[in-house]
C-alpha positions as CSV (number, residue, x, y, z in Angstrom):
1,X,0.0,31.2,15.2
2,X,-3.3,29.8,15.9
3,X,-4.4,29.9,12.1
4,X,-1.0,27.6,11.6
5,X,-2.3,24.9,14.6
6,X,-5.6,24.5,13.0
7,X,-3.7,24.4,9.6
8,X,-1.9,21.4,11.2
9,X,-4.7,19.6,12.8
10,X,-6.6,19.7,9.4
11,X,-3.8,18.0,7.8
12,X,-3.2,15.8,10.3
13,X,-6.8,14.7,10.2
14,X,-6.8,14.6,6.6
15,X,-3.7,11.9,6.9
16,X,-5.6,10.3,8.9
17,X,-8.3,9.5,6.8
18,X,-5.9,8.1,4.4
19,X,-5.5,4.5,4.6
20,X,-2.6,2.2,2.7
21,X,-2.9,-1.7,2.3
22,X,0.7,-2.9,2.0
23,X,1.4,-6.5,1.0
24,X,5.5,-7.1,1.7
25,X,6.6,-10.7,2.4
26,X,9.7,-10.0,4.4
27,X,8.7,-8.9,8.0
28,X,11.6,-6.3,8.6
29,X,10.7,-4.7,5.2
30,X,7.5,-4.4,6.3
31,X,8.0,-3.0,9.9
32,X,9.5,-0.3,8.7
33,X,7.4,0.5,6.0
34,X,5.1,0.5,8.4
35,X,6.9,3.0,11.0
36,X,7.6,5.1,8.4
37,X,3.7,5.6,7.2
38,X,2.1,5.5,10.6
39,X,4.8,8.6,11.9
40,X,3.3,10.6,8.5
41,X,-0.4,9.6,10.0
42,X,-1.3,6.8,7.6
43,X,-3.4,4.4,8.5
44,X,-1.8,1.0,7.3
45,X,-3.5,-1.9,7.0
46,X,-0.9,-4.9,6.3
47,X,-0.5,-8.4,4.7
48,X,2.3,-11.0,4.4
49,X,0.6,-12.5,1.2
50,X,-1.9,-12.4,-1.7
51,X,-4.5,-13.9,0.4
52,X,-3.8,-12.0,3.5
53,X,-4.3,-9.1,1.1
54,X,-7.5,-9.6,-0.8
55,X,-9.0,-10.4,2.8
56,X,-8.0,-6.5,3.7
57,X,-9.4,-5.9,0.2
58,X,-12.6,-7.6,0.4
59,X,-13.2,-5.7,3.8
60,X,-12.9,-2.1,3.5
61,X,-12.1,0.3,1.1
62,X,-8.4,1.6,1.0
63,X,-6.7,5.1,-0.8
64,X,-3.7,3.2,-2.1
65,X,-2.6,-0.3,-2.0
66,X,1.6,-0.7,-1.8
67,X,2.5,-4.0,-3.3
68,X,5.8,-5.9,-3.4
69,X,6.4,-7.1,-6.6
70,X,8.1,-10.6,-5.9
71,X,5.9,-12.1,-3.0
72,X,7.8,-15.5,-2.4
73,X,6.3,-17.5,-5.6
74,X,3.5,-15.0,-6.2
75,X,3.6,-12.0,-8.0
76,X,2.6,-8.7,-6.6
77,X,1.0,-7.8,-10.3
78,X,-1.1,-10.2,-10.4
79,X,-2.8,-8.7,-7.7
80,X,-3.1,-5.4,-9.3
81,X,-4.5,-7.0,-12.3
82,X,-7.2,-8.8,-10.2
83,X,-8.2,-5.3,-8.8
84,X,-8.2,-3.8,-11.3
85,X,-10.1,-6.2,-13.5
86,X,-12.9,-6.1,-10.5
87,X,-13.1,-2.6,-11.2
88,X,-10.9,-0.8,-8.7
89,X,-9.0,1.9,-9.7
90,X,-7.5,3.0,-7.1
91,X,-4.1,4.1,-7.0
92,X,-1.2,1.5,-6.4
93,X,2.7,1.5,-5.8
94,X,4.6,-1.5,-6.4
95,X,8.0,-1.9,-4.4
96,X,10.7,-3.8,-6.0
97,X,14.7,-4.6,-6.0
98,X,13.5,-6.3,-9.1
99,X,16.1,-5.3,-11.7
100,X,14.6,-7.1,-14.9
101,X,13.4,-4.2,-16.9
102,X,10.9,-6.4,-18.1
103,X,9.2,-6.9,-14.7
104,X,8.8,-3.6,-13.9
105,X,7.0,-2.5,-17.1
106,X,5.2,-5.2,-17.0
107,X,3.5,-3.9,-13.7
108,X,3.0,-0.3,-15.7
């Protein structure tokens, strides 16, 4: 039983060191996005826009960034293409109700 605590607690602390940059534009979407992450023991560090995210950006390093795809007139692959063109590679989700094929390949 012990062997299965310290199991947990190393995955726990492992979570924990994981943090998520999310840019969502809707608040309620992003709550609960939020909620959701934070319960599995994510660190989340969030944004409301483009420029709200690239501040997070510029100041610390993140494991994955979860990006809405339509951000009010912006959109969310632009800012993968901007990270991605400074060099980052780190791993990135991209949220959508999107249903235009196009869009979503686009972001692939």
């Amino acid at each position: 039983m012990a062997g299965t605590c310290r199991a947990n607690e190393t995955l726990g602390n492992a979570l924990s060191t994981h943090s998520i940059l999310l840019v969502e534009d809707n608040p309620r979407i992003c709550v609960h996005i939020e909620q959701i992450l934070r319960t599995a023991g994510y660190a989340v560090t969030s944004s409301k826009s483009p420029a709200e995210f690239f501040d997070a950006w510029s100041a610390r390093r993140h494991s994955l960034y979860l990006v809405d795809l339509r951000l009010g007139e912006e959109d969310g692959s632009e800012i993968i293409d901007r990270v991605r063109t400074a060099g980052d590679e780190t791993p990135a989700l991209v949220l959508s109700a999107e249903c235009n094929v196009d869009a979503k390949v686009t972001c692939l």
